[in-house]
C-alpha atoms as one frame of an Amber mdcrd trajectory, in Angstrom:
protein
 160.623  20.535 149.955 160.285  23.314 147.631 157.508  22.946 144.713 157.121
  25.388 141.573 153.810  25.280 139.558 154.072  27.045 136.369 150.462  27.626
 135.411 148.257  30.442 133.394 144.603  30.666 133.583 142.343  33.065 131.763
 138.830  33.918 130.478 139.652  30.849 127.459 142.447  28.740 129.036 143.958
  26.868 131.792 141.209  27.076 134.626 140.784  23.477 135.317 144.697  22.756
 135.037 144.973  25.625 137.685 142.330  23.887 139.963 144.051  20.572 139.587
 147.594  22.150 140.618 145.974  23.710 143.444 144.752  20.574 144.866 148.084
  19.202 144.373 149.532  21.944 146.276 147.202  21.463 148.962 148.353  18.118
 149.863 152.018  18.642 149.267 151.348  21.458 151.841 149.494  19.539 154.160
 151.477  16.042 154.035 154.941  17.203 153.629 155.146  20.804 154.401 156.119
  21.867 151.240 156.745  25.547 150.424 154.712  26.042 147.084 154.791  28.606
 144.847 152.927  29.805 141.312 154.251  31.462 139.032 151.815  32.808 136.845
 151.038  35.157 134.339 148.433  38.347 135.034 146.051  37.396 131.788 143.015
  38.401 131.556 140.510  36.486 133.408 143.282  34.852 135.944 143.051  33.105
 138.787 145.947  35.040 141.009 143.609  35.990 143.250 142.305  32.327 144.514
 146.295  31.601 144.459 146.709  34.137 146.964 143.477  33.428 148.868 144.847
  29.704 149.620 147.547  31.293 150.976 150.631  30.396 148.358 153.570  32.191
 147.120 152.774  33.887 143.865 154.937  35.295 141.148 153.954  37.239 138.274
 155.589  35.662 134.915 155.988  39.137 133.617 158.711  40.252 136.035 160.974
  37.520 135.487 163.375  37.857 132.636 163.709  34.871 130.662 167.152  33.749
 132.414 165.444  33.647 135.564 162.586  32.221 134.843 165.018  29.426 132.861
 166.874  29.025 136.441 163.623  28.864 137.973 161.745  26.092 136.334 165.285
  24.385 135.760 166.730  24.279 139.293 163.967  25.089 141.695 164.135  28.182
 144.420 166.972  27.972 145.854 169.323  29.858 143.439 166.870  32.589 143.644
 164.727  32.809 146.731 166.653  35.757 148.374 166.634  38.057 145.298 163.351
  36.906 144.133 161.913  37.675 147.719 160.164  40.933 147.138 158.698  39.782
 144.048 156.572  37.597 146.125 152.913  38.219 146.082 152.685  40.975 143.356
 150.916  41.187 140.870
C-alpha cells in the first residue's frame, strides 16, 4: 500500500494537521506496511525535518511541476516512483 499526505506547516499554519497525518502514518506503517510519503512545501517555520526524523519519504512541493504533482495526488506513486526517486528526501 502506497499512501501520499499532502500537507504544509509553517510558523502560522498547518502544525496540528501535520501532527495528525503523522500519527496516521504511523499506524498505516506499523499495521499494514505502508510506504508513506509527504509531500510538502519548504515554508517558513516547517516541519520537514520531524518528517524526516520519523523516518518517511519526503518531497519538496517546489520541485514538482504542476502536471506531476496533478499525477501525483490523482493516481498515487506508481506512475512516478522511478523518476521521482532522487527527489526523495530533499529539501
Amino acid at each position: 500500500m502506497k499512501v501520499v499526505f499532502r500537507v504544509d506547516s509553517s510558523l502560522q499554519i498547518g502544525s496540528g494537521h501535520l501532527m495528525r497525518c503523522l500519527t496516521m502514518a504511523e499506524r498505516l506503517k506499523k499495521e499494514n506496511d505502508a510506504d508513506v510519503y509527504f509531500v510538502m512545501r519548504a515554508l517558513s517555520g516547517n516541519l520537514i525535518d520531524l518528517v524526516k526524523q520519523k523516518k518517511f519519504l519526503f518531497w519538496n512541493c517546489r520541485k514538482l511541476d504542476r502536471l506531476q504533482h496533478y499525477l501525483v495526488m490523482q493516481n498515487g506513486l506508481q506512475l512516478h516512483r522511478s523518476r521521482m526517486q532522487q527527489k526523495l528526501l530533499q529539501v
